[in-house]
VOVEX-651367 format. One record per residue (C-alpha): residue in three letters; x negated, y, z negated. Coordinates in steps of 0.5 Angstrom, whole numbers, padded with zeros to 4 digits, always signed. Layout:
BEGIN
AlaXYZ/...
***
This chain:
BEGIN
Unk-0155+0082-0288/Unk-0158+0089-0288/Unk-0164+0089-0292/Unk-0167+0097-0293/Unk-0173+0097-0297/Unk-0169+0101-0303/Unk-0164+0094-0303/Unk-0170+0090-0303/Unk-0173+0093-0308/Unk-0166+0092-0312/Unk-0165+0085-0311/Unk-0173+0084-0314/Unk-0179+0078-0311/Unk-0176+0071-0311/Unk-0184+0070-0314/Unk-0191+0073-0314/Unk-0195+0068-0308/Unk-0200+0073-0305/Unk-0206+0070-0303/Unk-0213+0074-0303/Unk-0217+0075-0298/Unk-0222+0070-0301/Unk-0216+0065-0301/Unk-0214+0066-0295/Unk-0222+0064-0292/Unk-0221+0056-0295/Unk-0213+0056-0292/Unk-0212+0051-0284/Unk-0207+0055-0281/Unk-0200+0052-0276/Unk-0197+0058-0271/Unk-0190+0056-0270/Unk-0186+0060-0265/Unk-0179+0059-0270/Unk-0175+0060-0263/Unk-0179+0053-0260/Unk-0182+0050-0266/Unk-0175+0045-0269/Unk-0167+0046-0268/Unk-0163+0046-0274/Unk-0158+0040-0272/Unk-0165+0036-0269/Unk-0164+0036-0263/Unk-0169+0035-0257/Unk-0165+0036-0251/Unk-0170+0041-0246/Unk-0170+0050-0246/Unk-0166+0051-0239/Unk-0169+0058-0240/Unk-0176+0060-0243/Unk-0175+0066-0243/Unk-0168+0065-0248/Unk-0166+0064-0254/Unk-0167+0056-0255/Unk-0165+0055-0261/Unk-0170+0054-0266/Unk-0169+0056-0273/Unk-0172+0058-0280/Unk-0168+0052-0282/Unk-0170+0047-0276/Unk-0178+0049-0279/Unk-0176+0047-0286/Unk-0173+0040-0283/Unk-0180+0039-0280/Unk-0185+0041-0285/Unk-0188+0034-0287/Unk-0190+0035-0280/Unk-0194+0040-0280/Unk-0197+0038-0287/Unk-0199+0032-0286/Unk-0204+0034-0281/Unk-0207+0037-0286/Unk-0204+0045-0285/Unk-0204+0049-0291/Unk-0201+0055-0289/Unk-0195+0057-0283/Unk-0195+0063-0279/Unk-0188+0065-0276/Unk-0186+0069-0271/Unk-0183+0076-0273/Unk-0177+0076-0277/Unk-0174+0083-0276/Unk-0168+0084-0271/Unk-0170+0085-0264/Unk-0165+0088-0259/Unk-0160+0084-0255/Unk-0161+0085-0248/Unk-0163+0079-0243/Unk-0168+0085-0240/Unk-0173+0083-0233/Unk-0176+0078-0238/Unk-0170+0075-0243/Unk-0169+0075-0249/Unk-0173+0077-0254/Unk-0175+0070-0257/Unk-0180+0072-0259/Unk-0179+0077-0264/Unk-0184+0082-0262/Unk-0179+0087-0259/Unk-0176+0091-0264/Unk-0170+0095-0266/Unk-0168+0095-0273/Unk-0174+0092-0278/Unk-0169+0093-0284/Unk-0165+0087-0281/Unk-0167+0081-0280/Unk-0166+0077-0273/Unk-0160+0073-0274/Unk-0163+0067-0269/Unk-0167+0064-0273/Unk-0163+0065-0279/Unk-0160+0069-0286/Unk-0164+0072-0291/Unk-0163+0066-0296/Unk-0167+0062-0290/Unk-0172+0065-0290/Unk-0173+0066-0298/Unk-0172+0058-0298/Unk-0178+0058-0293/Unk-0182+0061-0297/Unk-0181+0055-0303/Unk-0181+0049-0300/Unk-0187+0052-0297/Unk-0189+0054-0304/Unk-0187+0048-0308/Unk-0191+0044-0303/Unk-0197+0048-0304/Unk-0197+0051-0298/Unk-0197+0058-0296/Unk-0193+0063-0291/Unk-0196+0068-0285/Unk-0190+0073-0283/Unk-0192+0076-0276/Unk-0191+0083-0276/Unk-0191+0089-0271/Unk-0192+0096-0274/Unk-0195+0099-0266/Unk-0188+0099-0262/Unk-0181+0099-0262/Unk-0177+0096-0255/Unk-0172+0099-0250/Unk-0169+0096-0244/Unk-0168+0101-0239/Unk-0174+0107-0236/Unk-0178+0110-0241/Unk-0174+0117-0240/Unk-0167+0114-0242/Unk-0170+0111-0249/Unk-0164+0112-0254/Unk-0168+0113-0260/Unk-0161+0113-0265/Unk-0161+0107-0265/Unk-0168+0105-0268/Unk-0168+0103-0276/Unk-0172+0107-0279/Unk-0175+0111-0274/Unk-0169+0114-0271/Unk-0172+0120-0267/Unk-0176+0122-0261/Unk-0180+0126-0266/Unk-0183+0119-0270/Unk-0185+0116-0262/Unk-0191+0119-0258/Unk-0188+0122-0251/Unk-0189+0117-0246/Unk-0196+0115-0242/Unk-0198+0109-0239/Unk-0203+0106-0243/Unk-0210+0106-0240/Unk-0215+0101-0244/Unk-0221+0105-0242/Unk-0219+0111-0246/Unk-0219+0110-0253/Unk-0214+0115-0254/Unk-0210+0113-0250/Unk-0210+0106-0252/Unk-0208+0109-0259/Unk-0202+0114-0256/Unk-0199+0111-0251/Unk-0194+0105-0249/Unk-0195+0098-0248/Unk-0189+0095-0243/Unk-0188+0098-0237/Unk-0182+0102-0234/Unk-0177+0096-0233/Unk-0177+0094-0241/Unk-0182+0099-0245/Unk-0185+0099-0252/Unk-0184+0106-0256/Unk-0191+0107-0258/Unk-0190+0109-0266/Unk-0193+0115-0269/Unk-0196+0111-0274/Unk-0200+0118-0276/Unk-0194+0122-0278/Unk-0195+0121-0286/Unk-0188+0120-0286/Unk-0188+0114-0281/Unk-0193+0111-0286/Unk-0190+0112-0292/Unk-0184+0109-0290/Unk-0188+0102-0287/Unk-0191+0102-0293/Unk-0185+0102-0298/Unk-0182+0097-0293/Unk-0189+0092-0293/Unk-0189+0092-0300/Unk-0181+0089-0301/Unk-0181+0085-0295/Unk-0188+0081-0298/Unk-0185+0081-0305/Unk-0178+0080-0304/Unk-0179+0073-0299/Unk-0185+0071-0302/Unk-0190+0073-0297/Unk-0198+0071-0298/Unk-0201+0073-0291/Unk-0199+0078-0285/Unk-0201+0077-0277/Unk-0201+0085-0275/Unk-0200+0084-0267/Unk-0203+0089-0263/Unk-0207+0092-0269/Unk-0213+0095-0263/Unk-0207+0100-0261/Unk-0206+0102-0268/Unk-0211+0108-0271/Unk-0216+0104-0276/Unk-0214+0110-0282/Unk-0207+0107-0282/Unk-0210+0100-0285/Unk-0212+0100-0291/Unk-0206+0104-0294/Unk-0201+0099-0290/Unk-0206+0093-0293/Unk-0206+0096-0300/Unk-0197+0096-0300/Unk-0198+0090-0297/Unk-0201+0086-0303/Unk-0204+0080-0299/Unk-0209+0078-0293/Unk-0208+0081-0287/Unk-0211+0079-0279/Unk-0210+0084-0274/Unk-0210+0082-0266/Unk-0215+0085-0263/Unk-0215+0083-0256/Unk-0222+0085-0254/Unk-0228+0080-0252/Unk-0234+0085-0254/Unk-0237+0083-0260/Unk-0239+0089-0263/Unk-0232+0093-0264/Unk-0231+0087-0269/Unk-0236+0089-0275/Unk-0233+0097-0277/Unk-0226+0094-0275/Unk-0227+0090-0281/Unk-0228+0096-0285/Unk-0221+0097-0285/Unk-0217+0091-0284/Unk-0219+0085-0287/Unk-0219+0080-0282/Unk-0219+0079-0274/Unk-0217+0075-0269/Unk-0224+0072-0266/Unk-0222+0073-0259/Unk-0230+0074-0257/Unk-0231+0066-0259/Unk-0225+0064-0257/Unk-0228+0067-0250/Unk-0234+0064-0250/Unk-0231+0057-0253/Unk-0226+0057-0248/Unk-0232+0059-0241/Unk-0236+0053-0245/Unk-0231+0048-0245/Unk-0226+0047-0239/Unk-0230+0044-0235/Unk-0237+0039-0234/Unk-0240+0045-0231/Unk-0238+0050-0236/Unk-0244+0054-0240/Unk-0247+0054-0248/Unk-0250+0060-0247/Unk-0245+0066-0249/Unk-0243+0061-0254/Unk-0249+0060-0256/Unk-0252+0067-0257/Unk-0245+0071-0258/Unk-0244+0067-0265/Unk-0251+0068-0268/Unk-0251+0075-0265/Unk-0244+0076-0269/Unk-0246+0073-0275/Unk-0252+0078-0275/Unk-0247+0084-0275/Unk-0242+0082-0279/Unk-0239+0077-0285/Unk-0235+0072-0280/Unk-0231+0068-0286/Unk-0225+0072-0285/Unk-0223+0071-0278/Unk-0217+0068-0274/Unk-0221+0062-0269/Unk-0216+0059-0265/Unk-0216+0055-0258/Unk-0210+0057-0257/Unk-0204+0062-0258/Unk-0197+0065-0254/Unk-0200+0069-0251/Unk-0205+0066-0247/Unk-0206+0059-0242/Unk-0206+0054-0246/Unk-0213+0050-0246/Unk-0210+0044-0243/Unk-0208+0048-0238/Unk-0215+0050-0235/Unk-0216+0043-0236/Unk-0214+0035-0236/Unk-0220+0033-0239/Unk-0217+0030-0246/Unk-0225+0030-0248/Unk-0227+0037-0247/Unk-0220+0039-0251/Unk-0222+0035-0256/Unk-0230+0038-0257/Unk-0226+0045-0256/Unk-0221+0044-0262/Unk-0227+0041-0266/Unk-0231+0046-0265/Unk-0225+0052-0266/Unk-0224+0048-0274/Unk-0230+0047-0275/Unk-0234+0053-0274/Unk-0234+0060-0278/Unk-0227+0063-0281/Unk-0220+0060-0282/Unk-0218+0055-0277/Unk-0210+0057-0273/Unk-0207+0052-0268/Unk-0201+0053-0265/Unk-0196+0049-0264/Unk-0196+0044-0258/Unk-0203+0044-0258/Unk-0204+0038-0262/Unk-0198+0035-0257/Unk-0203+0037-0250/Unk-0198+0041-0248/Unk-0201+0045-0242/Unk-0196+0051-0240/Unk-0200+0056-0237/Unk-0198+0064-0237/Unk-0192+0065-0240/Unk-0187+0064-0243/Unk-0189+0056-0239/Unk-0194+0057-0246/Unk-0188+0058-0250/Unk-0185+0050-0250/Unk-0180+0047-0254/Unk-0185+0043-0258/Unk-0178+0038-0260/Unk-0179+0035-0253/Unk-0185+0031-0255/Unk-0182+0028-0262/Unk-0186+0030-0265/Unk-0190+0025-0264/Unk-0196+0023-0269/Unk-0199+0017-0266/Unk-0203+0021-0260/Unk-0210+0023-0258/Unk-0210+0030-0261/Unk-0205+0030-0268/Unk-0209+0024-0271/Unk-0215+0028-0269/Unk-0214+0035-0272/Unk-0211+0032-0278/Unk-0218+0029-0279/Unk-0221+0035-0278/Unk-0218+0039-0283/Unk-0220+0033-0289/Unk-0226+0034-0288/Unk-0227+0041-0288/Unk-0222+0041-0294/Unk-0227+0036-0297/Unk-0233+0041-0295/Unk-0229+0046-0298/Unk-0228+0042-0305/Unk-0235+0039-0306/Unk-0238+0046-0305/Unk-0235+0053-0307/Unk-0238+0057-0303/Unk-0238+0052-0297/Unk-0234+0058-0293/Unk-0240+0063-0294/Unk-0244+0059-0291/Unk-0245+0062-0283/Unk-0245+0057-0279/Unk-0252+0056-0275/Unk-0250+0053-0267/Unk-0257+0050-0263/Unk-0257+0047-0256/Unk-0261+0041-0254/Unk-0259+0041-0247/Unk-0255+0044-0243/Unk-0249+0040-0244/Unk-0249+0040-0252/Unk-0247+0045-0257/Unk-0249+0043-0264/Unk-0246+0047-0271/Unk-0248+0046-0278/Unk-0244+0049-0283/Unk-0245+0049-0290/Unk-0251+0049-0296/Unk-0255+0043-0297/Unk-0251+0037-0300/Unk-0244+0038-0297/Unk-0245+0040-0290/Unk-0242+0038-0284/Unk-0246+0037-0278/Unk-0242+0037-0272/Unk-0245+0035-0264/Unk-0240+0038-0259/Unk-0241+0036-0251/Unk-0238+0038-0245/Unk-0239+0032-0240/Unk-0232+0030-0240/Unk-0229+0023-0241/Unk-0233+0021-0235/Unk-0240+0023-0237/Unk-0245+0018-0239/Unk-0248+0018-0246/Unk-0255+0020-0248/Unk-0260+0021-0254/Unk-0259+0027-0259/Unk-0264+0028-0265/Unk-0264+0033-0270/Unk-0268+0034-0275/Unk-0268+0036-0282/Unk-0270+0043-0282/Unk-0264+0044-0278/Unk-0259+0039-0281/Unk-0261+0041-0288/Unk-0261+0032-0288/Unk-0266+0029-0293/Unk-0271+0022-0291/Unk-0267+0016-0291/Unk-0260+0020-0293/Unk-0254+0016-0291/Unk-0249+0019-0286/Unk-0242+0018-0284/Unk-0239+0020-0277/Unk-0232+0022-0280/Unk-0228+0021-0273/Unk-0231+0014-0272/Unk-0232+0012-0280/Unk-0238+0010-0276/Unk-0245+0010-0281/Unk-0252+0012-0280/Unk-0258+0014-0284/Unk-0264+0018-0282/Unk-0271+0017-0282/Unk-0276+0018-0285/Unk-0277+0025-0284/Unk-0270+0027-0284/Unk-0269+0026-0278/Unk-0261+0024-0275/Unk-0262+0020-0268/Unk-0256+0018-0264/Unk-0252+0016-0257/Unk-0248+0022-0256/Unk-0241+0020-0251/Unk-0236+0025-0250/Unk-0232+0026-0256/Unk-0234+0030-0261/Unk-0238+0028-0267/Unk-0238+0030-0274/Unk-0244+0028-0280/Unk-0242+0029-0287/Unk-0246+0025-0293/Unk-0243+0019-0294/Unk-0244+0020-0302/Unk-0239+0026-0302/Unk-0234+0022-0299/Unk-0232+0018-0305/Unk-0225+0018-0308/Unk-0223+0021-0302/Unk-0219+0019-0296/Unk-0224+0020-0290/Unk-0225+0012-0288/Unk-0222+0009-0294/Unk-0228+0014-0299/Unk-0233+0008-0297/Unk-0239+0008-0291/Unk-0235+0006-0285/Unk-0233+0002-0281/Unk-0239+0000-0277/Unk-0247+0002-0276/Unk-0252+0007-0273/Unk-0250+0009-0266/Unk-0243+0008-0266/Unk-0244+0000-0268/Unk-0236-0004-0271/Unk-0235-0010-0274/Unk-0230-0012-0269/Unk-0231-0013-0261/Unk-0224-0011-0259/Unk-0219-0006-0261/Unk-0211-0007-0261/Unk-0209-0002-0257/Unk-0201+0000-0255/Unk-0199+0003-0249/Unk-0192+0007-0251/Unk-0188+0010-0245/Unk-0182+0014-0244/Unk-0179+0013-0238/Unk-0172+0012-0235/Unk-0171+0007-0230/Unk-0165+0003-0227/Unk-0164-0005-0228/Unk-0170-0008-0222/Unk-0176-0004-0225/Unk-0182-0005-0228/Unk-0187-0001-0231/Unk-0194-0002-0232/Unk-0200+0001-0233/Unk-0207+0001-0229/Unk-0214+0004-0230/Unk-0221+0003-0229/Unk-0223-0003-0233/Unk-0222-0010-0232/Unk-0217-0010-0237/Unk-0212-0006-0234/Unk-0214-0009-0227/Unk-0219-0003-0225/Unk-0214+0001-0222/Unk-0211-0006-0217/Unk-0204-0005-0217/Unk-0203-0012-0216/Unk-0208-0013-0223/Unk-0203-0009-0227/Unk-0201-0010-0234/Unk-0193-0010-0235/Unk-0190-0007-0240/Unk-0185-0009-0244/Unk-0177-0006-0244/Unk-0175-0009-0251/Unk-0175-0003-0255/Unk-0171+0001-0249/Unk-0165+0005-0250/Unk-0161+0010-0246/Unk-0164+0016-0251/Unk-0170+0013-0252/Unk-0172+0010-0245/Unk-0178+0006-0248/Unk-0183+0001-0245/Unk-0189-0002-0248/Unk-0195-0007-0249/Unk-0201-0008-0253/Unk-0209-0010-0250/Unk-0215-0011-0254/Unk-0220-0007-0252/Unk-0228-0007-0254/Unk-0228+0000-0259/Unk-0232+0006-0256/Unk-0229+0004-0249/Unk-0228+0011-0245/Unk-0223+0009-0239/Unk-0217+0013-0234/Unk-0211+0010-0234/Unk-0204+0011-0230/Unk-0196+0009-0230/Unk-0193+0005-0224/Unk-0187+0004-0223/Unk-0185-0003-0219/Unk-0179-0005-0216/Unk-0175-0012-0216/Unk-0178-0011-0208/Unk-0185-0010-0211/Unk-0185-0003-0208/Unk-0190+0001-0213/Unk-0189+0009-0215/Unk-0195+0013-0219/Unk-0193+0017-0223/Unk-0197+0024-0221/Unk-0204+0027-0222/Unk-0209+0028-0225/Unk-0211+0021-0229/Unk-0210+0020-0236/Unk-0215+0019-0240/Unk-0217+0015-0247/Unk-0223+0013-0251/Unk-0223+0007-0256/Unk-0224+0009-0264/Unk-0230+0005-0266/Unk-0226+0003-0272/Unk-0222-0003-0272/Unk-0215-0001-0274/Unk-0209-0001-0268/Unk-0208+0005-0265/Unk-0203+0007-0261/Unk-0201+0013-0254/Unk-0195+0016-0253/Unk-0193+0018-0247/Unk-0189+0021-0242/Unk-0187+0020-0235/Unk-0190+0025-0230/
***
């Protein structure tokens, strides 16, 4: 269906739902890739090709919603929507959606125009909000620069709406302005987004497009390449929330950015964050200094922080240390802005440089019961709850410390309904040590109870206010205990254990889950570090069981109780009838035992 601005103007909004700047700042936003995130048929079969189509749909995301809302998301943000052109260039097909050809149609891959509209409200009736990604900067070709047909772009069908072709020089600003991104074999038309007539006919086409499907929020890809004059006229057609990519680590372009776009992607923290955590040996320091050096400079509440995106290496990529990933996400949702996780991230996925970044998140099946969903759904309640107990909880800059070299401390939030969070990088080997806070820092008062929200585990401060705990590797976050009342955070109660990570239970159920294929004759069990999983003896091993194993569901599993707050690495081996043993491949897995009492579970593949 052909959808020109006058068109879209005629058929009228399906409703009004754009979301202000100031709404957007208490929103937890979910980055699908359409074309990677949920098929339309729910089928799981792997991508042959990265760099194709794969099949994922508007429909398919429509399917898999209760998914992303039940971790706690309150707003969506896809791909762009606008026809690409059809080629399979020197790097596929654009999957993706940044290549534009004709941005009054949309890409049929991924769906009809009535898709699209039924998005946006099931999105609505849920309460929930839609992020369309939009690119203004370029257009694409699949030949040499100098035989780029122009006629076949919709609107800008013309030479004369598209700068002459230069290689972009990122250390001209004018050229980084003028010139094309791409390169000779598939270039990207860099748009004369200057000319008033460019800029009215983005405008017309923005303020339909926003009204017609229902959109609250646009992500403006390669923001940094449009001139800053072009913004506020495109943000005010617009009507709703804009966060531009800049992809820059200097800080300090950020603050007159923000003068005309309401809000940015936070790539200097996302440096920082990622330079302090993907390794034991990793550095505090610039994360340390650069957010209170930014928060000086400018209001961060209207910024994207993020850990993770297609287009850079996936955390996990960088590292296997499920530990450090955990502190990192932590860190990124908890800190100043509006938390974004992309699709995959919650499944430990580690694709490093693209498209390896761009998996099929249908072949983890979605699973629920892992280290990282259950653990970004926590850490969306409580900010949700901060959010709620105290307006102005978003406005609060937070104030990062650093007791030691390996520890990171955040406090966000007024006094009354602040969360104090405990970050370390010594990984899931590291030994735990002693951290305290005091009250000038924490904003805690004497004797106050407290509630470590990942573990439900209760502490009280002493006399002066003071918060003393054993910091292990995984994340912990304070919140009053008072304020969890009637929420669903460890049941509104005070926990599930006392001081320092204390339980009431001395062991923990916990379920290996492994899906592997195998031939009649093999076992598989699992072997770890601990005497409970034969300390790595393959003689000691556990077994698991075959009981629930099907030809499309090949799964083996076995439950063993484990002391809570245990930390441990663990392996599959698979035995043959004739005792022969195959490990699966490196690096070890890593687990720690919740200090709660309620069964957990892993899910895991063979590798």
């Amino acid at each position: 269906m052909r959808l020109s601005s006058v068109l879209l103007a005629a058929l009228g909004p399906i409703s009004a739902h754009a979301l202000s700047t100031a709404g957007w700042t208490t929103q937890s936003i979910y980055q699908v890739l359409t074309d990677r995130f949920a098929r339309p048929d729910g089928s799981t079969s792997a991508c042959s090709d990265l760099r194709s189509y794969c099949g994922g749909t508007w429909q398919g995301l429509i399917s898999k919603l209760d998914y992303i809302q039940n971790m706690g998301f309150t707003a969506v943000w896809i791909s762009p929507i606008v026809k690409n052109i059809e080629a399979y260039t020197a790097y596929g097909y654009p999957y993706h959606g940044y290549w534009a050809q004709d941005i009054y149609n949309l890409n049929a891959h991924f769906g009809t125009a009535a898709d699209l509209k039924q998005l946006s409200t099931e999105l609505h009736n849920r309460g929930m909000y839609l992020m369309v990604d939009v690119v203004v900067n370029h257009f694409a070709a699949n030949t040499a620069p100098a035989n780029v047909d122009y006629s076949q772009f919709v609107p800008f069908n013309s030479a004369s709406q598209f700068h002459s072709y230069c290689p972009i020089n990122f250390n001209d600003d004018n050229s980084v302005i003028k010139c094309w991104l791409g390169d000779t074999t598939v270039p990207l038309p860099d748009v004369k987004t200057e000319d008033s007539g460019v800029r009215s006919t983005y405008n017309a086409w923005i303020a339909n497009l926003t009204s017609y499907y229902g959109i609250d929020g646009l992500r403006m890809d390669t923001t940094l390449e449009v001139e800053k004059d072009f913004w506020p006229g495109f943000t005010s057609a617009a009507g709703c929330y804009l966060v531009g990519e800049i992809f820059d680590g200097d800080p300090s372009i950020f603050p007159d950015w923000l003068n005309y776009i309401p809000g940015t992607l936070n790539y200097p923290v996302y440096f920082w964050l990622t330079q302090a955590f993907q390794s034991t040996s990793g550095s505090m320091t610039n994360l340390l200094n650069g957010i209170n050096t930014m928060k000086g400079q400018m209001k961060t509440l209207t910024l994207g922080s993020f850990l993770e995106n297609h287009d850079n290496a996936r955390f996990a990529s960088l590292t296997s240390d499920i530990m450090l990933d955990k502190n990192a996400i932590a860190f990124s949702m908890l800190m100043d802005g509006i938390p974004i996780v992309y699709q995959g991230q919650e499944q430990h996925f580690s694709g490093a440089s693209d498209p390896n970044n761009r998996e099929a998140l249908w072949t983890s099946g979605y699973a629920t019961n892992n280290d990282l969903y259950p653990w970004i759904t926590k850490l969306n309640q409580i900010r949700t709850l901060a959010i709620k107990s105290d307006a102005n909880y978003v406005n609060y800059q937070a104030w990062p410390t650093s007791p030691n070299s390996n520890t990171i401390t955040l406090r966000k939030g007024f006094a009354g309904a602040q969360i104090v969070s405990i970050h370390s990088n010594i990984g899931a080997s590291g030994s735990s040590y002693s951290v305290s806070l005091t009250s000038d820092y924490t904003g805690f008062t004497a004797n106050q109870g407290l509630t470590e929200v990942m573990s439900c585990t209760t502490y009280t401060t002493d006399g002066s206010g003071t918060l003393s705990v054993t910091q292990g590797p995984a994340t912990q976050v304070f919140f009053p205990t008072a304020k969890l009342s009637g929420s669903s955070i460890c049941n509104g109660t005070s926990g599930g254990g006392s001081g320092g990570g204390g339980s009431t239970c001395t062991t923990v159920p916990v379920t290996f889950n492994e899906v592997v294929t195998t031939t009649v004759g093999q076992t598989i069990k699992v072997v770890g570090s601990i005497s409970a999983l034969g300390s790595w003896a393959t003689g000691s091993a556990i077994a698991l069981s075959a009981s629930k194993y099907t030809s499309s569901n090949p799964l083996w599993t076995t439950t063993i109780n484990i002391a809570p707050g245990t930390t441990f690495q663990y392996k599959y081996i698979n035995v043959a009838s004739n005792g022969a043993v195959t490990w699966e491949s490196d690096p070890n897995r890593s687990y720690t035992v919740p200090s709660t009492c309620s069964a957990v579970a892993t899910s895991d593949s063979w590798r």
